[in-house]
N, C-alpha and C positions, 0 to 999 in steps of 0.2 A: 277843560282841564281835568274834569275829572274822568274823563274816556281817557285822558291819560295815565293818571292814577292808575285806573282801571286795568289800563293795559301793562303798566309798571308792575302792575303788583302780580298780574297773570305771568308775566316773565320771571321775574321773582321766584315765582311759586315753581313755573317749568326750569325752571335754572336749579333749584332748588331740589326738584325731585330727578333733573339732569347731574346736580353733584352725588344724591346718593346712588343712584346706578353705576356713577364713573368711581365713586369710592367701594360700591360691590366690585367692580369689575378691575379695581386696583387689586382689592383683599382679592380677589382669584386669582389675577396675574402672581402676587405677590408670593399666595399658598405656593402655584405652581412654579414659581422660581425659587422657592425653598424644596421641592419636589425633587425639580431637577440638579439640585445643588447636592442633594442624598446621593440622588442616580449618579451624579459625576463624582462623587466620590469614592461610591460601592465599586464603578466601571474604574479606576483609579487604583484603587487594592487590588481588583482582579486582575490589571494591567502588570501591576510589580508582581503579583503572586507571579503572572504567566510570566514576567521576564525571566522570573527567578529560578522558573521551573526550566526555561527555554538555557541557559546557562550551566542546570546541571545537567539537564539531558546532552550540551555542545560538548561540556566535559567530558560525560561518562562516553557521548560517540567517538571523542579522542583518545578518551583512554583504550577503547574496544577497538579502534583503528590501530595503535600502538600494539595491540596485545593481537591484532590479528596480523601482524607486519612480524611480530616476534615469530610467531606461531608458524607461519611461512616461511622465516628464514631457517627455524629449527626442522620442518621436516624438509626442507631442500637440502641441509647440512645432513641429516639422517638419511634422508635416497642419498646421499654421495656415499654416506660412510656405507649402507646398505651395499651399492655398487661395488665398491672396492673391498668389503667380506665374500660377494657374492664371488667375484674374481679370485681371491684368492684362496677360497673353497675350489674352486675352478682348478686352478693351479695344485693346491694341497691333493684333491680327487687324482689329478697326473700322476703325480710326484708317490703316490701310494702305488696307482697300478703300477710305475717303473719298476718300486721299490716291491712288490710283489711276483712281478716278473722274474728280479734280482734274485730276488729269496727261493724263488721256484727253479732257476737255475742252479741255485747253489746247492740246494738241496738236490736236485738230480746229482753234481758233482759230487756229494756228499755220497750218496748213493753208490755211485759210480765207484770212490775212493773206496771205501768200504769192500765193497765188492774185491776192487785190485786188491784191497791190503788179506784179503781172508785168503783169495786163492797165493799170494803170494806167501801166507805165511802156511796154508797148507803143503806149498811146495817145501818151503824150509823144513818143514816139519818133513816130508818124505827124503827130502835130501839127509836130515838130521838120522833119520830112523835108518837110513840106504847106509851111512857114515857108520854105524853103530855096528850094521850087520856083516862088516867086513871085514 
């Protein structure tokens, strides 16, 4: 009986210095489950910072999508109106040499007229003076 005892009280004692290790080895699980409880929470805020970031940046690429859809349709509408100034510079350039052609004729006419109207009034003029002498 007392090898009993004996052996009671040796277990005891190992049981005994088996609960303080299992209670170190709680307080460490425990530290490190308060550890990673920080970490998931830090990873948590930087999760919503990123969403919140991920949001404005989705915005600002729609807006910059919008702004680059404008930006396209304004110089497609500028090449058109471009196209149709250039044409009708095209046109106005014609429509000048015609009217310079025009002018260049009529000025020769003019010329021309002149010319008739001198010698005809020179003639008057010898007829007038030939009337006089008679």
């Amino acid at each position: 009986m007392e090898q009993d005892l004996e052996r009671a009280e040796e277990r005891a004692e190992q049981s005994d210095c088996k609960i303080v290790e299992l209670e170190e080895e709680l307080r460490v699980v425990g530290n490190n489950l308060k550890s990673l409880e920080v970490s998931e929470e830090k990873a948590t805020q930087r999760e919503e910072t990123y969403e919140g970031q991920v949001k404005l940046l989705d915005a600002q690429l729609k807006e910059a999508m919008a702004s680059r859809e404008h930006v396209e349709d304004k110089i497609h509408s500028l090449s058109q109106k471009l196209s149709q100034a250039e044409a009708r510079a095209e046109f106005a350039e014609r429509s000048v040499q015609k009217l310079q052609k025009e002018v260049d004729r009529l000025e020769d006419d003019l010329v021309a007229e002149r010319e008739k109207s001198k010698l005809l009034q020179e003639e008057m003029e010898a007829t007038l003076h030939d009337i006089q002498n008679m």
